[in-house]
C-alpha positions in Angstrom: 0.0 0.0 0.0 1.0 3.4 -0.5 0.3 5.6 2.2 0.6 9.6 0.2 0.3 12.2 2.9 0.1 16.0 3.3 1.0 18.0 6.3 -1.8 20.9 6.0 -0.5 23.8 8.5 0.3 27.4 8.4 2.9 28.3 6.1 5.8 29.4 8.7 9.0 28.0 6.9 10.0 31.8 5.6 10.6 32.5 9.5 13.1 29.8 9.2 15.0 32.0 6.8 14.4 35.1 8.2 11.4 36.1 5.9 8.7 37.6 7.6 5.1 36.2 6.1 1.6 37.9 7.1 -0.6 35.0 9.1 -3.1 36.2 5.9 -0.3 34.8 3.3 0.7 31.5 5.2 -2.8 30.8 4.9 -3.5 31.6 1.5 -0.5 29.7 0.7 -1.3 26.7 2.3 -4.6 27.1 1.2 -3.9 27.2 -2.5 -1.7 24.2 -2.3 -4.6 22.4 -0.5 -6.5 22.7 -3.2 -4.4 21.9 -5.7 -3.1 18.3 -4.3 -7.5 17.6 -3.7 -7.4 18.4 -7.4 -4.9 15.8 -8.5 -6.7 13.5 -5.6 -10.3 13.4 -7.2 -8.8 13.4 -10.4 -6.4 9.8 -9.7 -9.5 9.0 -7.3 -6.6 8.1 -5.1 -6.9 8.8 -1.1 -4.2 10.2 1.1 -3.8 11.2 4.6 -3.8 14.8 5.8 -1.9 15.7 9.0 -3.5 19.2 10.0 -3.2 21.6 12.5 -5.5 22.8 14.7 -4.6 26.6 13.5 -5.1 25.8 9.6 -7.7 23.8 10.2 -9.9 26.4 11.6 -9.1 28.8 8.8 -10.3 26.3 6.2 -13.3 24.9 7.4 -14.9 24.2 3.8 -11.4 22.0 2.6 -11.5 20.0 6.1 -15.3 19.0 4.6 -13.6 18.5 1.2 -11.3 15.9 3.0 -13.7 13.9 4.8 -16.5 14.1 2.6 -14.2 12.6 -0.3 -12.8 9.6 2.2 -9.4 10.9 2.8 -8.2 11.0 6.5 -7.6 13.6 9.0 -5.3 13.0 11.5 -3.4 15.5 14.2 -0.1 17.5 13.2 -0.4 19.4 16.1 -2.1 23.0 17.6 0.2 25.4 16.1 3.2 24.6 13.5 5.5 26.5 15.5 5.1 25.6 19.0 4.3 22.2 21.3 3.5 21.6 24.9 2.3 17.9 25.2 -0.6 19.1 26.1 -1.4 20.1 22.6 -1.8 16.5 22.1 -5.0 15.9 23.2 -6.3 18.9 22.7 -5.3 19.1 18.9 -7.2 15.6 18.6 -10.3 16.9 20.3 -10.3 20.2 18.3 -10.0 18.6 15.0 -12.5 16.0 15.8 -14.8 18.7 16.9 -14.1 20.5 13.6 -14.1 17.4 10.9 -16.6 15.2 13.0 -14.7 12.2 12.7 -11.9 10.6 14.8 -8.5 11.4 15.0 -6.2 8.2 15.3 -3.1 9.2 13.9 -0.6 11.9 15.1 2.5 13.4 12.8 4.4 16.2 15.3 5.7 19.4 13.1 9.2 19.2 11.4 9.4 15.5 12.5 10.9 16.3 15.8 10.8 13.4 19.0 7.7 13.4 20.9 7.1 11.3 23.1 5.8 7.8 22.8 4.0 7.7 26.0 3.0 11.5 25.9 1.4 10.0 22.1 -0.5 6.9 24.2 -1.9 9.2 26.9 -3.5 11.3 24.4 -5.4 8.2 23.1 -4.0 8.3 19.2 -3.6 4.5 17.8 -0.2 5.7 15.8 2.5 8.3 15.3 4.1 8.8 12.6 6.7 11.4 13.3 9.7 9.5 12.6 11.9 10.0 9.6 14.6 6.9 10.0 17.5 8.4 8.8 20.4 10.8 9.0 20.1 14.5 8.0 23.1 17.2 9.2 21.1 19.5 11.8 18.2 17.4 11.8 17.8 13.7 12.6 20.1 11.0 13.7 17.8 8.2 13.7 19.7 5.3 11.8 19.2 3.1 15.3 15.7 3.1 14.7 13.2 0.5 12.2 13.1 1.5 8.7 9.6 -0.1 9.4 6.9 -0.3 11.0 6.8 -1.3 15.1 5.0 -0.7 17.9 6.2 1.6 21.5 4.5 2.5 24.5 1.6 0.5 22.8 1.5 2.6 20.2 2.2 1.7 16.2 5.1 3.9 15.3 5.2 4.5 11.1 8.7 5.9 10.1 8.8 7.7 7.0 9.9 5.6 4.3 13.8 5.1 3.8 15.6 3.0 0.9 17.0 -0.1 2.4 20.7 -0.8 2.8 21.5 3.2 2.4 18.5 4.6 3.8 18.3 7.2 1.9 15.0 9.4 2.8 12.0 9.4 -0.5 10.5 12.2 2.0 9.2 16.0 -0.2 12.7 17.5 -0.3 14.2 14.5 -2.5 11.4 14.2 -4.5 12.0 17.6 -5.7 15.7 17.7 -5.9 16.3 14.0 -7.5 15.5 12.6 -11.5 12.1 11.8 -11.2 13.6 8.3 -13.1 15.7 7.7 -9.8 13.0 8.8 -7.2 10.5 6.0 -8.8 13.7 3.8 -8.8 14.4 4.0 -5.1 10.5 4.1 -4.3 10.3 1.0 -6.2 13.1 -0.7 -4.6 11.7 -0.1 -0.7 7.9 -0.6 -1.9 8.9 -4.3 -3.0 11.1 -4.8 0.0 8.6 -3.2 2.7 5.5 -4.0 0.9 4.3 -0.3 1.3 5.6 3.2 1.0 4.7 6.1 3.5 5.7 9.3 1.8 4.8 12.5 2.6 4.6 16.3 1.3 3.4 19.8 2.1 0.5 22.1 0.1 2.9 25.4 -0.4 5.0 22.7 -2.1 2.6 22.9 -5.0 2.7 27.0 -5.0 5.8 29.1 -6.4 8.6 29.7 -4.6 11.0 30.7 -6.5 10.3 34.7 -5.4 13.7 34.5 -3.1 13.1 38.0 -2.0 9.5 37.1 -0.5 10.7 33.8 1.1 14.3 33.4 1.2 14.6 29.6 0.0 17.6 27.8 -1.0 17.7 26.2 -4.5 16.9 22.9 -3.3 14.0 23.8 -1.5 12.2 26.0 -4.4 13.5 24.1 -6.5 10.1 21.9 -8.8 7.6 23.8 -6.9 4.5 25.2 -7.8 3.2 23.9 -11.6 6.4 21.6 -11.7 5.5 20.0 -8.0 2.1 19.3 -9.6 3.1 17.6 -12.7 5.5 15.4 -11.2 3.3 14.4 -8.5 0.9 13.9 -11.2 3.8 11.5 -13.1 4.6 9.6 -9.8 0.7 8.9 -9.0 0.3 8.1 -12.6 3.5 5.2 -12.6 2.3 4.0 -9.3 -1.2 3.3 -10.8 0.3 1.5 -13.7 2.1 -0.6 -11.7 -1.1 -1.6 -9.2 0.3 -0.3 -6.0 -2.7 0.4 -4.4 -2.9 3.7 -2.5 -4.6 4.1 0.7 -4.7 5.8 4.4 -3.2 5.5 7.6 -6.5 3.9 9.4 -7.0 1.2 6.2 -3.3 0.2 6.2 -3.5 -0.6 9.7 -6.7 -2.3 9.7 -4.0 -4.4 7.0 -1.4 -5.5 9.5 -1.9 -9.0 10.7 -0.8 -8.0 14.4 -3.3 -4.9 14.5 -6.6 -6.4 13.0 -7.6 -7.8 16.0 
């Protein structure tokens, strides 16, 4: 199975590069890209996962409806983008489930950071998925952990998908810095070894960021955005179809593990 998420949040990465964004524009942003990956959703009929926060969430209430009403998942990434307390835990999960109407299971925390496993439990979510298994300068050292799937603090823990052997990450930065040829090779290559894929990207992703003055991104990072980010995703989608790997979210894959159907 091929689990294709989104994490749907304010658009705060220009603060990372000390841009200054309006809270207006990090929605509209975000919002636009929203749109744009339903778009290429209903028109693959594939479903997907959306990790949301509570902040965009409430700014968007008619694409939360889009979601749910066209069987895609919502699931927690958090209150705010920019700040945690565990607290936010729970109440992110009751929030969104007050907003959407349906149950939050799943929980992805911003940037991929730790959280804690038993913080995760308390707040009552069946999995996390905030691990990318890996190493990244600056930003994870996680090669001691499962490339896939196991379960902590009685809770199903999903790393992000790695290449075996190598590990090298298929996460949204690679996808728009590699050959499109050698991302489908490497997806390929873990898909047949793992028997799924859990990939994930963002919705300014599929907006233009190539205005460097506005948002102060390096060349890899703007790098394929915008009408680009669409079309390849479109081509990925498209060769993943043609070679029946069936897409699907986080709640049906794990009604698909043998250990967590009962």
């Amino acid at each position: 199975m091929v689990l294709l998420s989104f994490d749907i949040e304010e658009f705060d990465m220009p603060f990372e590069y000390g841009k200054d964004i309006s809270f207006e524009d990090q929605i509209a942003i975000s919002r636009a890209g929203t749109i744009a990956i339903l778009d290429i959703l209903d028109k693959y009929k594939v479903k997907a996962t959306f990790f949301c926060t509570v902040t965009f969430a409430e700014n968007i209430p008619d694409l939360i409806k889009r979601i749910t009403e066209t069987g895609h998942e919502l699931a927690s990434h958090g209150y705010y983008h920019s700040d945690f307390k565990p607290e936010h835990l729970l109440q992110s999960k009751l929030k969104l489930e007050e907003l959407s109407g349906k149950e939050i299971t799943g929980y992805r925390m911003a940037r991929m950071m730790p959280v804690d496993e038993k913080e995760i439990e308390k707040a009552g979510y069946a999995y996390n998925t905030s691990i990318n298994p890996t190493y990244l300068p600056g930003r994870y050292n996680n090669f001691n952990i499962s490339r896939t799937h196991f379960v902590k603090d009685n809770v199903l823990q999903i790393p992000a998908s790695v290449s075996p052997l190598v590990r090298f990450p298929l996460f949204w930065l690679s996808f728009h810095n590699l050959p499109l040829s050698i991302y489908k090779t490497l997806a390929s290559w873990t898909y047949k070894k793992d028997k799924y894929l859990n990939i994930y990207f963002h919705p300014w992703e599929f907006t233009d960021l190539n205005d460097f003055e506005r948002f102060g991104f390096p060349g890899y990072v703007r790098k394929n955005t915008g009408a680009k980010m669409i079309a390849r995703m479109e081509s990925l989608i498209s060769w993943m179809k043609a070679k029946n790997y069936p897409f699907g979210t986080f709640q049906e894959f794990i009604r698909s593990i043998p250990e967590t159907a009962n």
